[in-house]
N, C-alpha and C positions, 0 to 999 in steps of 0.2 A: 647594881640594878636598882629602879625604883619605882614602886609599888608593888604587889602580887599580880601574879599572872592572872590571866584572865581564863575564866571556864570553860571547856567545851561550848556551854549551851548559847553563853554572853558572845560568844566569838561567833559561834554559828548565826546568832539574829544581826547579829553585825553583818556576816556576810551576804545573808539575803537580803538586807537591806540597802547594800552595795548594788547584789545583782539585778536589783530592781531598778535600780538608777541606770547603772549603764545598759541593763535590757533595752530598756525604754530609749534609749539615745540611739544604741542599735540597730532597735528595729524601724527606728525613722530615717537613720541612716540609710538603710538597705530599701526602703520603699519608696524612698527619693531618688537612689543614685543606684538602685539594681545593683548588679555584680561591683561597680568599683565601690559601693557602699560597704560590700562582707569586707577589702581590705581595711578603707579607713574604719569603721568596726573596730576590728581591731587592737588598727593603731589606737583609739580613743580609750579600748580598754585596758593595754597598757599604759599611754598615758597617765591614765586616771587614777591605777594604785601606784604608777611611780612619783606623781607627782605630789598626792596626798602623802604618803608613807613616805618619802623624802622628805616633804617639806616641812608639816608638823608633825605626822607619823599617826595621823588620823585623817581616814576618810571618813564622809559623812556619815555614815552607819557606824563605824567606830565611835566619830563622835556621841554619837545619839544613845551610845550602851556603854561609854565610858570607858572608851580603852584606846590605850597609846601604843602605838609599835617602838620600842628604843631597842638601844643598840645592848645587850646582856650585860655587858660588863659595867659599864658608864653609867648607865641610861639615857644617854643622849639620842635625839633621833636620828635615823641610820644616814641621813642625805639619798641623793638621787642616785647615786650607782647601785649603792646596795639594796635600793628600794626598786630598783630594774632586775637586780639578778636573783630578790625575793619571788617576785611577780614573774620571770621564766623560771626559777625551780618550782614554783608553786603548780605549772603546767605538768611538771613529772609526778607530784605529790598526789593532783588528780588522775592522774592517767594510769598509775598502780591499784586498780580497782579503790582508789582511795586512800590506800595506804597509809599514802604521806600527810595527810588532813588528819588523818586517826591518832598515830604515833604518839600527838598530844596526851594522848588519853591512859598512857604506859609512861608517859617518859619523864622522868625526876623531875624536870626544871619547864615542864608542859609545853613543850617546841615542838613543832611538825618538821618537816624535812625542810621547808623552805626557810621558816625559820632559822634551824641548824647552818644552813647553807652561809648565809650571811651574820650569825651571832646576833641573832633580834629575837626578840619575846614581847607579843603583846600583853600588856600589862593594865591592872583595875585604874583607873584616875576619879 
C-alpha cells in the first residue's frame, strides 16, 4: 500500500463534494427528462465513481482533498470492475443506518464495508 489512509473528515469533504457534482447533474437530469431522467440519474451516478475510481482512483473531490483510492495490497488503482462493485457495496454500507461508511472509524487499516469488499483504501496523496 501507498501512502496513509485517509481520515474520516478528508474523506467525508471528498464525498460532499462529489455529491454536489452529481446532484447537480441529477437534478438537471430529472427536470429535463421527468421520470426517465431518475433512471439515467443513476446510471450517471454510477458511472461517475466507476469511472473515476477505476481510472485514476480519484474523483474530483478526492482530487480536491488529496486522496487516491488503490488497490491495499499494491497500491495500484483498483480498475473498472472493482471500482463498480466498490460503488454497489457502498449502496449496502449506506443503507445499514450507515454502518458501513462508519466502520472506518474502528477499523485497524480505516476501510468501510465497500472498501473491504473490493481490498481498496483511500489513501493521503
Amino acid at each position: 500500500m501507498s501512502g496513509e489512509a485517509a481520515g474520516f473528515w478528508r474523506r467525508f469533504a471528498a464525498a460532499f463534494i462529489d455529491a454536489l457534482v452529481v446532484g447537480i447533474v441529477e437534478f438537471i437530469l430529472r427536470f429535463i427528462l421527468g421520470g426517465a431522467g431518475i433512471a439515467l440519474s443513476v446510471l450517471f451516478s454510477f458511472g461517475y465513481y466507476t469511472y473515476f475510481h477505476g481510472r485514476t482512483g480519484q474523483t474530483p473531490g478526492d482530487a480536491a482533498l488529496g486522496i487516491r483510492v488503490v488497490d491495499i495490497d499494491n497500491g495500484n488503482v483498483i480498475g473498472y470492475g472493482r471500482a463498480f462493485g466498490r460503488c454497489l457495496v457502498s449502496i449496502v454500507s449506506g443503507l445499514v443506518i450507515v454502518l458501513g461508511y462508519l466502520w472506518m472509524l474502528w477499523d485497524p487499516r480505516k476501510q468501510t464495508w465497500h472498501d473491504k469488499a473490493v481490498s481498496s483504501l483511500p489513501v493521503r496523496v
